[in-house]
N, C-alpha and C positions, 0 to 999 in steps of 0.2 A: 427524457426524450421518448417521442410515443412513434411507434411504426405502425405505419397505415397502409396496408396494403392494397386500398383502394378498389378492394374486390363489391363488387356490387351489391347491397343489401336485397335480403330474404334468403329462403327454402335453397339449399343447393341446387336442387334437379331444378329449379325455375331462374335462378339469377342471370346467368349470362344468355340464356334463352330471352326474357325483359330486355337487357341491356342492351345485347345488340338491334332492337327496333329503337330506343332509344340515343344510338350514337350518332354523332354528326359527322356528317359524310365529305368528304373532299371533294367537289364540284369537278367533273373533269378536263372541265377548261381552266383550273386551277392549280393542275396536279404536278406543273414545273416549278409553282412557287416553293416546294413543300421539298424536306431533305427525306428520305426512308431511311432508317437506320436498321443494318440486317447484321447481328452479333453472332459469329461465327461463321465457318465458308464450308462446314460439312455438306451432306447430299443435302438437307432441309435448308440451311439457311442458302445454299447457291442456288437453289431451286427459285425461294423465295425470290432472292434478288436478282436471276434471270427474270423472272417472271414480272417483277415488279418494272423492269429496267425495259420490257420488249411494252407494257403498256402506256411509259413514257415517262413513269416517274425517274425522279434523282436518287439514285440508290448511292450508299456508303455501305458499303461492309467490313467490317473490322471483327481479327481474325489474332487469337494471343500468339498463334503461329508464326514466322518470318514470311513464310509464303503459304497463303491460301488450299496449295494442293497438297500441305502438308497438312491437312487437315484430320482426325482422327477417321474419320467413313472413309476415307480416302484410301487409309493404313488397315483399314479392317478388314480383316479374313471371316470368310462367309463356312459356314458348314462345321462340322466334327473332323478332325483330324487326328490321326494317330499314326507311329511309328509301324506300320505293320511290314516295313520292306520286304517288299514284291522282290523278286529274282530281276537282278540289273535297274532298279530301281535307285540305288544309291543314300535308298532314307535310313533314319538310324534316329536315336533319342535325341542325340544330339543336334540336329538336324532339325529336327518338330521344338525342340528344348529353343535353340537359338531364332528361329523364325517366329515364333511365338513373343519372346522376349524382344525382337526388333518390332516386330506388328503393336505391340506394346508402348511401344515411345522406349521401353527400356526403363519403366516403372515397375513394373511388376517385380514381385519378390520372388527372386530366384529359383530359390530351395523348392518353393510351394508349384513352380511351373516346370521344374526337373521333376517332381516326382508325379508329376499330371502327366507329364511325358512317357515318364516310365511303366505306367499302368494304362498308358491310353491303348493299348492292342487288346487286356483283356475288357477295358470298358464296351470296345468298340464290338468283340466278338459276344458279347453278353446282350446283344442290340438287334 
């Protein structure tokens, strides 16, 4: 069995720069005939299929999730975080240890996110 990934022939820096003057275009008096298929509902692909959906194609998005908003950019924590509990604050290892591991899906290997947790005040003050 041969796999083809049907990447376009020549020079990397020049292939898909060719190609795309070369693709055929969907007419946009056409563009109801035609299904979009958008794989996955993170910020890009919902993006994508708002987008595609507001200039009047048929959008399908499909999502390994049960629901869409469960999506991983959805779950993701922006920025460095660490345990540094401020006065009345209420943060603690545990605390950064379990919110990390939920933001996670609850994939992440334990041991290895407890002791990020536990060193993350002097990561942060070395910063």
């Amino acid at each position: 069995m041969e796999l083809n990934s049907k990447a376009p022939a020549g020079p990397l820096a020049e292939k898909w720069d060719k190609h795309k003057f070369n693709v055929k275009l969907v007419n946009p008096a056409n563009k109801r005939k035609y299904d979009v298929i958008v794989v996955g509902t993170g910020l890009a692909g919902a993006s994508a299929a708002a987008s595609l959906a507001e200039l009047g194609y048929n959008v399908k998005a499909f999502t390994y999730h049960d629901s869409p908003r469960r999506a991983h950019s959805i779950a993701a924590q922006g920025g460095i975080n660490a345990a540094k509990n401020y006065q009345n604050d209420g943060d603690s290892v545990f605390r950064l240890f379990y919110d990390t591991i939920k933001g996670g899906d609850y994939r992440a290997r334990e041991a290895n996110v407890y002791r990020l947790a536990q060193v993350s005040v002097n990561i942060i003050d070395q910063c």
